[in-house]
N, C-alpha and C positions, 0 to 999 in steps of 0.2 A: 146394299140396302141398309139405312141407316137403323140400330134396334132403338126399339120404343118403350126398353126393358123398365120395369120400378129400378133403379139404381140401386146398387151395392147388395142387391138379395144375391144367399146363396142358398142349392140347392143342396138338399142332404141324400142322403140312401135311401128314404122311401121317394122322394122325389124321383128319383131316378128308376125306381122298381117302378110306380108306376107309369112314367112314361116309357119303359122298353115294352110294358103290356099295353098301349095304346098302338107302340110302332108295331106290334105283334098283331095285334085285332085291325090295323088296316092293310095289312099282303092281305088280307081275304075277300078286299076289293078287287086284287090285280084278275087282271080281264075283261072285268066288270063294271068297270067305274070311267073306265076313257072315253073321252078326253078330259074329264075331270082326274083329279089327282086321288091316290089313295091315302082316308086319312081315318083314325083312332081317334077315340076320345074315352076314359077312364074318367067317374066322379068319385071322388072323397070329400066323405061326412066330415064335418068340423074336428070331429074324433081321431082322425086318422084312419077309418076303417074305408075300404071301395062297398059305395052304393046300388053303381050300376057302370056299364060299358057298353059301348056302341063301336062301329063304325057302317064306313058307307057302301054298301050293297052295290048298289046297282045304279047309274048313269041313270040322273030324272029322277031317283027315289033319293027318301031322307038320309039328309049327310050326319055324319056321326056322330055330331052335337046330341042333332034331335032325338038320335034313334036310341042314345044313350038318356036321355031323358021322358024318353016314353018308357026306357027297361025301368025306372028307378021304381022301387017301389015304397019307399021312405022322400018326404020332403027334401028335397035338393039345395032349402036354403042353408046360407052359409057353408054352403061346399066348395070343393076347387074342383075346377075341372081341367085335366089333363089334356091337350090334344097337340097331336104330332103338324098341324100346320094352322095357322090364325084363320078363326071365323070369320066368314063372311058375313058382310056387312049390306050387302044387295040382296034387289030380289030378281031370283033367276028362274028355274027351275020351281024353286024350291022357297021358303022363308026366310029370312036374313038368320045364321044363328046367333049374332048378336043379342038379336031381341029376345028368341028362345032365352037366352043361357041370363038375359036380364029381369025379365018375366019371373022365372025359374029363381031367381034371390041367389046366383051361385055369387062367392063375394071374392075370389081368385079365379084367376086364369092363365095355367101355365103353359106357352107354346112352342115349341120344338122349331121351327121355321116361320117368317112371315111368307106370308103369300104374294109373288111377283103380278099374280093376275093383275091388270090394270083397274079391274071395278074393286080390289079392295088392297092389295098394298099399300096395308099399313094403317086402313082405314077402319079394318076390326079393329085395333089395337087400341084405335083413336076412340072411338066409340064406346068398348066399353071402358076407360081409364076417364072419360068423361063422364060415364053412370058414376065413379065413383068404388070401379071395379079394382082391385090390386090385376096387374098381369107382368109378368115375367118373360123373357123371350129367349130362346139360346139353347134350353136344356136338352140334349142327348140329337145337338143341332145336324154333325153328322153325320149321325146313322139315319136320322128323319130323312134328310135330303138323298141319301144314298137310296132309298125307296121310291122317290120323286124324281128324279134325274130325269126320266123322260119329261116329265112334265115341266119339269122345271128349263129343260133345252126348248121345248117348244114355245113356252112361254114368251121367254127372255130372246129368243132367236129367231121364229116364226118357222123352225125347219123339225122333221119328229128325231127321234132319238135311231140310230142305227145299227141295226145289229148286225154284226156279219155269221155267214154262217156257211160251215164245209167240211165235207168228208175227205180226208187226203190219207193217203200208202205213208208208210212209214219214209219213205225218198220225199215226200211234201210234194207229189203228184193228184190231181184231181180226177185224172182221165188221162191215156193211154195217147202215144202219136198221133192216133188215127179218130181221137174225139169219144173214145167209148168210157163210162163211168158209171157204169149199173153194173153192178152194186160195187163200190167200195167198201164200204160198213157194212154193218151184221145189223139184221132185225133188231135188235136190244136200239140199238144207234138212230134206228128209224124212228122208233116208237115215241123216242124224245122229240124229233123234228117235228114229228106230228102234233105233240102236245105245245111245244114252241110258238108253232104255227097257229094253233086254236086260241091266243091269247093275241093277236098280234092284229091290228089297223090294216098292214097291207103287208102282201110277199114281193119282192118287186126281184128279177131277172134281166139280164141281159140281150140283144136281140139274138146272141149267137147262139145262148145258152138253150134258147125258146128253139132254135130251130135244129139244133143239136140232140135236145134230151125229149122237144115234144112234150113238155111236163105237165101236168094236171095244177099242181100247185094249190091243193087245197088236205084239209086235216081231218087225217081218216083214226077215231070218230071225231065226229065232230068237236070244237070245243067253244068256252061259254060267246066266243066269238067269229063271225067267217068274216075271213081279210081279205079284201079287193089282191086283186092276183093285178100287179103292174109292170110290167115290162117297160123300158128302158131303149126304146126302137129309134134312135134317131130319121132314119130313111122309110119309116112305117113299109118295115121287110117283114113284118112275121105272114103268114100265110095264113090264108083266113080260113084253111081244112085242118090246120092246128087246133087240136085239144083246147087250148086258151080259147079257140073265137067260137069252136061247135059249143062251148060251153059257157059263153059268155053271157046270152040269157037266162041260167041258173045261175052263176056263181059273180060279179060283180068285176069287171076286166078294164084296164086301164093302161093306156099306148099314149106313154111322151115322146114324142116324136119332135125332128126339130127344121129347122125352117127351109130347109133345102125335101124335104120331105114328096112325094109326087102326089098331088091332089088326089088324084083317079085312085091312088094306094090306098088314102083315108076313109076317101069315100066307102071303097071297099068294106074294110073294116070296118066302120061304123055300119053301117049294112049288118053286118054279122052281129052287133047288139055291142061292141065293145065301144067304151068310153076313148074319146082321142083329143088329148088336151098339146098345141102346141106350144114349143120350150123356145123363148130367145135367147141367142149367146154366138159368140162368134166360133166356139170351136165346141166339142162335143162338152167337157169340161163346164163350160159356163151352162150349157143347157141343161144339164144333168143337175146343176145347182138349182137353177129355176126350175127344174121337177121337183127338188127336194121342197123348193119354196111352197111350190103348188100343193104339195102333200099336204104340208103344215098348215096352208089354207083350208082346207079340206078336213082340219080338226084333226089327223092322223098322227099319233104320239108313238106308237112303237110301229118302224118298218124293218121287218128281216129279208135281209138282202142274202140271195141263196145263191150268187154268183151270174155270167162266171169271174175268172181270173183281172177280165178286163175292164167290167164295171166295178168288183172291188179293188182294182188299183186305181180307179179313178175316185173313189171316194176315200180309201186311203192318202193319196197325194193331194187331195183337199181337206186334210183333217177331220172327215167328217164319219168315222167310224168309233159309234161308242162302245161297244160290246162283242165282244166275241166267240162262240160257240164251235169249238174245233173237237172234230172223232176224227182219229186216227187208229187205222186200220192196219194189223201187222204183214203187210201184206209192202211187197215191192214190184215198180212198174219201170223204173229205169227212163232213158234216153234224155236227151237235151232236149227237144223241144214240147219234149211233155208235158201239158199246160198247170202252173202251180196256181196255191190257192188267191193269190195277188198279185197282178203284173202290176203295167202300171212303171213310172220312171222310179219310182221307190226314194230312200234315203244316201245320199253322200257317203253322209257317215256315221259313227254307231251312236254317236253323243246326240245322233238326228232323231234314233227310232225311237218308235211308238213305245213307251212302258205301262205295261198294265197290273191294275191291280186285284183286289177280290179275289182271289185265286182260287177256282175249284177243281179240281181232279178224282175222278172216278173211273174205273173201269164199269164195261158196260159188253157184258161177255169176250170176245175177244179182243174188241177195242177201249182205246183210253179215252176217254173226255172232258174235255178241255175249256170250263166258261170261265170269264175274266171280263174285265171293267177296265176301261181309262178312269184314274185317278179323279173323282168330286175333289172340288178344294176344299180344303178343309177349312172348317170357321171357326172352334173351338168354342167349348162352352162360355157363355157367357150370362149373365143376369141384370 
């Protein structure tokens, strides 16, 4: 995407302070704001001193232009305003914050990322530099994007962002010969799945996994969000006295199943209240992809994929796993064919694997914890 920066500005050290406290006031969206992006916004007086601050709340409520402009309690003309992605320039939800922040007499606009959305890339930019506004584009470009990455894949792709996620023995076992994996992890380990889980669009599973573990798949307590529980069934094999379909009426259930599928199966299962969206593709691989499409249809921006082995080697060998959330437990299970955390054909060779970045590490009572990112490209500041 081409910037639509004032040329040759550059930015200084309060510039930069204040847009890390803009990237900072919109995580307070994450969970809240999907399928919208999370985004900050910081005003400075002519003076250099911050006025006011916003970001965006809640999905349908005011974006953080606005909200930052109803906090101010000082006139806002001739002020900049700080925000981690370019205003919008439509009317959605909400009011263009175009207008707001031109209304308002702000006479800068400094933005962190242009916006990929098709109703306004590039067309904030355009708008207010036609008021006659200064605006800058690039600054603290990515750490903003590293925040938006979901948003930003679904966007630009039409597929949500992937998270993987699994408990594995210190040997990189998920479950024992014979299928068993309760409990791996320790309580502490759970308690994060669960918070995981409460921010997340959908949980999606395996069909083996579903008939193996029986899993509820839902975030005990709750959290600011309950995610479609999706299975991944090609042959629509889950059993409709599974947990997923007695519970599908409360909790939001969803079966990709794919075209070899047995009618009288589906029928079934929708019967039981579960949603059943058919996936085309010539082999499990391509359907699984047009599930992912299908999610992305559906608005769905963060999915954590909770295994098993076979559906995340399958979205592993199609590149399409962006995060990764690994406990590891000090605990050993042994044997060859004890299922690991990703089958699947895997890499050649090592120049082939996956490297990730972000790297966090905690223990978490007796086990370690492991989240990590594939690498955003980096864009480098620019003005």
């Amino acid at each position: 995407m081409t910037s639509l920066a004032t040329p040759f500005s550059v930015f200084d050290d309060a510039d930069r302070r204040h847009m890390a406290r803009a990237i900072e006031l919109a995580r307070g969206g994450e969970g809240f704001v999907e399928p919208n992006p999370m985004v900050g916004c910081v005003l400075v007086s002519a003076t250099g001193g911050a006025i006011a601050e916003g970001f965006h709340r809640l999905f349908g409520g005011p974006h953080a232009e606005a909200e930052a402009l109803a906090n101010c309690e000082r006139s806002p003309h001739g002020s900049t305003a700080y925000v981690t992605l370019e205003p919008c320039c439509h009317h959605g939800k909400t009011p263009p914050c175009t207008d707001a922040l031109l209304t308002a007499g702000v006479q800068r606009v400094v933005i962190a990322n242009l916006d990929p959305f098709p109703k306004v890339a590039g067309g904030g930019v355009a708008e207010l530099t036609g008021a006659g506004v200064r605006v800058e584009v690039g600054l603290l470009a990515d750490e903003a994007r590293e925040l938006n990455a979901p948003y930003f894949k679904r966007v630009q792709t039409g597929r949500p962002w992937i998270i993987a996620k699994w408990a594995m023995t210190l040997d990189g076992k998920i479950a024992t010969h014979t299928g068993e994996s309760r409990w791996i992890s320790g309580e502490q380990a759970r308690a994060v799945v669960h918070r995981l889980r409460g921010r997340m669009d959908a949980i999606m599973i395996g069909s083996r996994t579903a008939a193996l573990d029986d899993p509820l798949l839902t975030a005990r307590p709750p959290g600011p969000r309950v995610a479609t529980r999706v299975v991944f069934d090609p042959a629509a094999a889950l059993s409709p006295a599974s947990q997923l379909c007695r519970t599908a009426g409360e909790t939001p259930t969803l079966l990709l199943t794919g075209p070899m599928a047995e009618q009288d199966r589906v029928a079934a299962l929708r019967q039981t209240g579960c949603e059943v969206l058919g996936c085309e593709g010539a082999d499990k691989t391509e359907q699984l992809l047009a599930g992912l499409d299908e999610l992305g249809r559906l608005s769905m921006t963060n999915v954590l994929v909770e295994g098993g082995g076979g559906l995340l080697g399958a979205l592993f060998d199609a590149g399409q796993i962006d995060e990764v959330h690994a406990f590891i437990a000090p605990r050993l299970i042994g044997g060859a064919v004890a299922a690991t955390p990703i089958a699947g054909r895997g890499t050649a060779e090592m120049a082939q694997t996956m490297e990730l970045a972000h790297l966090r590490v905690q223990t978490l009572g007796p086990d370690v914890y492991i989240h990590a990112r594939t690498p955003c490209q980096k864009s480098g500041e620019r003005g």
